[in-house]
C-alpha positions as CSV (number, residue, x, y, z in Angstrom):
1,X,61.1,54.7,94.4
2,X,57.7,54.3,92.8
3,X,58.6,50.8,91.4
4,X,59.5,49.7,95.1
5,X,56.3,50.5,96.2
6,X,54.6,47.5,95.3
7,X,57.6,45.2,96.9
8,X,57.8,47.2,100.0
9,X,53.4,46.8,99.9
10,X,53.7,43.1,99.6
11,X,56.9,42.5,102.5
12,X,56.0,44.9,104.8
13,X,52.4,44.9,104.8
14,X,51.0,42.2,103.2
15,X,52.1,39.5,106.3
16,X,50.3,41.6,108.7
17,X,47.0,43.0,106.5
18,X,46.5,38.9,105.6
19,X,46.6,38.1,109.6
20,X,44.7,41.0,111.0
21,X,42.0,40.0,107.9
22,X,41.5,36.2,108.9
23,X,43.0,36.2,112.5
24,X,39.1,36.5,113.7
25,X,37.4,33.9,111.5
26,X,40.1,31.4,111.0
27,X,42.4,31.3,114.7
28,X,45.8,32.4,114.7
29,X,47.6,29.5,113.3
30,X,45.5,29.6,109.8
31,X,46.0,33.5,110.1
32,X,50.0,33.1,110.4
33,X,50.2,30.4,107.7
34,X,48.2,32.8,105.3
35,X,50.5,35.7,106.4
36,X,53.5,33.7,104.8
37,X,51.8,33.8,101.2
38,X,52.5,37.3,100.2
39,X,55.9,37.4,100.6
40,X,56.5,34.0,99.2
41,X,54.7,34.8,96.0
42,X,56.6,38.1,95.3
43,X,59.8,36.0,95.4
44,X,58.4,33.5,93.4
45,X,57.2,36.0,91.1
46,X,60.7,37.9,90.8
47,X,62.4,34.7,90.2
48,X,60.0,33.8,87.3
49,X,60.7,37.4,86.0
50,X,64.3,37.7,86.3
51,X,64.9,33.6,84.7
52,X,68.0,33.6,86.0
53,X,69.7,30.7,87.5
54,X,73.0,31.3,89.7
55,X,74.1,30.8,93.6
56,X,72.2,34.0,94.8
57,X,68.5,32.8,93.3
58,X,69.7,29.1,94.3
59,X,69.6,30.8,97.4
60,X,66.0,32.2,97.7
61,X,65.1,29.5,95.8
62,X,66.1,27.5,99.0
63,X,65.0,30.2,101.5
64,X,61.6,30.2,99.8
65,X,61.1,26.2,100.1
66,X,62.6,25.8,103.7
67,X,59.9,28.7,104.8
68,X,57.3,27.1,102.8
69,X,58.1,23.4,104.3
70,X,58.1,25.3,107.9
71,X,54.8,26.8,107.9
72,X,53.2,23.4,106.3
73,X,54.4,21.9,109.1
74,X,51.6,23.4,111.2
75,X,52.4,23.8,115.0
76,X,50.8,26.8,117.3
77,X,51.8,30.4,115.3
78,X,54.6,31.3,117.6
79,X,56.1,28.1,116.5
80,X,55.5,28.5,113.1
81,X,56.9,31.7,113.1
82,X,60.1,30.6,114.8
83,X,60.5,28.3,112.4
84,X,60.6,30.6,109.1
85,X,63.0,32.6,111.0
86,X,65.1,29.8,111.8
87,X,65.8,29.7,107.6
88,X,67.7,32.6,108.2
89,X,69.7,31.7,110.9
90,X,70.5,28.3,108.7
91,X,71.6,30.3,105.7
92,X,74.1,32.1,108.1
93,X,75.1,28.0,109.8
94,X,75.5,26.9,106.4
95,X,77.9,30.1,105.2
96,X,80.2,29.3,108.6
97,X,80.1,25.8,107.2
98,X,81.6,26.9,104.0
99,X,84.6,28.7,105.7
100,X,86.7,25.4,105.1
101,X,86.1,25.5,101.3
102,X,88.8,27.2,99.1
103,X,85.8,29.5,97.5
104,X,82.9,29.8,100.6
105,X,79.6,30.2,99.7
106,X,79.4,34.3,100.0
107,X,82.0,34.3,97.3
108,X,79.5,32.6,94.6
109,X,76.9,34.9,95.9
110,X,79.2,37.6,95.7
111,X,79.9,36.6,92.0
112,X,76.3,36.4,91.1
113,X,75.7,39.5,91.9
114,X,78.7,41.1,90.0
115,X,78.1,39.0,87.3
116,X,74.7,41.0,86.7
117,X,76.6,43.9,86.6
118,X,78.9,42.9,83.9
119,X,81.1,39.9,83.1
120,X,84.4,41.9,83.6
121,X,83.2,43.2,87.4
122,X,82.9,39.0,87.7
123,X,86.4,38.4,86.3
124,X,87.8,41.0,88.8
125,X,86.4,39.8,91.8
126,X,87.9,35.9,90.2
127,X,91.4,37.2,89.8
128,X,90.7,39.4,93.7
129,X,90.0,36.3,95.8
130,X,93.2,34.7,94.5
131,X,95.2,37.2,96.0
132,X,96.0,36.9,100.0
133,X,94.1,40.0,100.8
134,X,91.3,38.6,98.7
135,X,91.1,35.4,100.3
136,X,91.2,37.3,103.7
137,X,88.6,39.3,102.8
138,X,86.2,36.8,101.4
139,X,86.3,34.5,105.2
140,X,86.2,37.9,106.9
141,X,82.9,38.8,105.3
142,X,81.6,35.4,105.8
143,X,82.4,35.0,109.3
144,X,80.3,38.8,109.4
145,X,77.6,37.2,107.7
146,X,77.0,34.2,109.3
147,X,77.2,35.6,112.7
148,X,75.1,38.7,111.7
149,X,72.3,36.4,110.1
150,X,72.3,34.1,113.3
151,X,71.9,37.5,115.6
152,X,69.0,38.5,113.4
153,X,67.4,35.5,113.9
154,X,67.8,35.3,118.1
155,X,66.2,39.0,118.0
156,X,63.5,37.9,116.1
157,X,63.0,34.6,117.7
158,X,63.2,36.7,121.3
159,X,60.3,39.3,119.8
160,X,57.9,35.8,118.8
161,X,58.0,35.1,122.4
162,X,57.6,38.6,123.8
163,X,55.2,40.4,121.1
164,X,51.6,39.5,120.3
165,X,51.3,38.3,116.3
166,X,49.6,41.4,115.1
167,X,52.9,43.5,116.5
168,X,55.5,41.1,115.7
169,X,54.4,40.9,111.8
170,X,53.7,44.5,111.6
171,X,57.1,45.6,112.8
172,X,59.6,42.7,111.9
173,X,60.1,43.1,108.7
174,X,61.0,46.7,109.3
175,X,63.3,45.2,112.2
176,X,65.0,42.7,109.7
177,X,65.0,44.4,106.6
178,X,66.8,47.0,108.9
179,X,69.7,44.6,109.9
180,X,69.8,43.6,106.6
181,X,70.6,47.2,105.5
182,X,72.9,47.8,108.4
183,X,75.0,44.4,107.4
184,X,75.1,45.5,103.6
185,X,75.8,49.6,104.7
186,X,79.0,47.6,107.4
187,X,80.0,45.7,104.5
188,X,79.5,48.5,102.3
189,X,82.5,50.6,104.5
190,X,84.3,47.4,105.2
191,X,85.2,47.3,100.9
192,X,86.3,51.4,100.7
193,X,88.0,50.9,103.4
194,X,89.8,47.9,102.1
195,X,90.0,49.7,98.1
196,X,91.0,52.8,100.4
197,X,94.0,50.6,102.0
198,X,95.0,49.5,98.8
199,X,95.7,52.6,96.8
């Protein structure tokens, strides 16, 4: 728990400590284009650490560039920050666009992932997708992913518009990092359920 203190410092608190710190001497927009940094240098960070290439860090590769080329792009801070949300919501566009692909997008992610685990949890999820209960699973949890991603965005778009700044980057990341968990935790039951089905 101790070695997620400095990442949960950095994502949760860091955004809003940055804008409450130059909010008064440098206007809002500066403020919410600073706010960005901290969370956009951890991930730059981790990726430097972890020098691995594959489709999940292709990913935040991408995420971190699209939110970087948003807030450049200057605009009043609302705007700006309906903008780095909108990489979200174009991550989950992009996996509904890989639905009519024989291996969507979620599945190389997927792989990723077990391949850091070990090369023979990658080889089984290769030899599960091929089967029709693996292909039906791998579109079901895309079609869940790309929808859930595209919800998190319209409620945190909606709380840009309705919150003041200080609020809404004080309490978003707990709000996303929160569907995030409830997405994995859905997904989570959604594979015992499946292995449970199965035996």
């Amino acid at each position: 728990m101790l070695n997620l203190a400095p990442e949960l410092a950095v994502n949760f608190l860091g955004p809003w400590a940055v804008f409450e710190l130059m909010d008064k001497s440098y206007g809002d927009t500066n403020a919410v284009i600073a706010s960005a940094l901290p969370p956009l240098a951890w991930s730059m960070f981790e990726l430097a650490h972890t020098r691995r290439t594959d489709a999940l860090s292709t990913v935040v590769v991408a995420g971190i560039l699209l939110t970087l080329a948003a807030t450049l792009l200057g605009g009043s801070p609302r705007l700006l920050q309906i903008r780095e949300n909108a990489v979200t919501g174009l991550i989950g566009v992009v996996f509904l666009m890989t639905l009519g692909f024989e291996r969507p997008l979620i599945y190389h992610l997927a792989r990723a992932t077990f391949a850091r685990q070990s090369p023979e949890s990658a080889r089984r999820l290769e030899h599960f997708v091929t089967t029709p209960n693996g292909a039906v699973f791998i579109r079901r949890l895309t079609i869940f992913w790309g929808i859930g991603l595209i919800v998190q965005t319209s409620i945190l778009v909606w709380l840009v518009l309705v919150w003041p700044i200080g609020r809404y980057l004080l309490l978003s990341p707990v709000i996303g990092y929160g569907l995030l968990g409830l997405m994995v935790l859905l997904t989570l039951w959604y594979c015992r359920r499946l292995e449970l089905a199965q035996m």
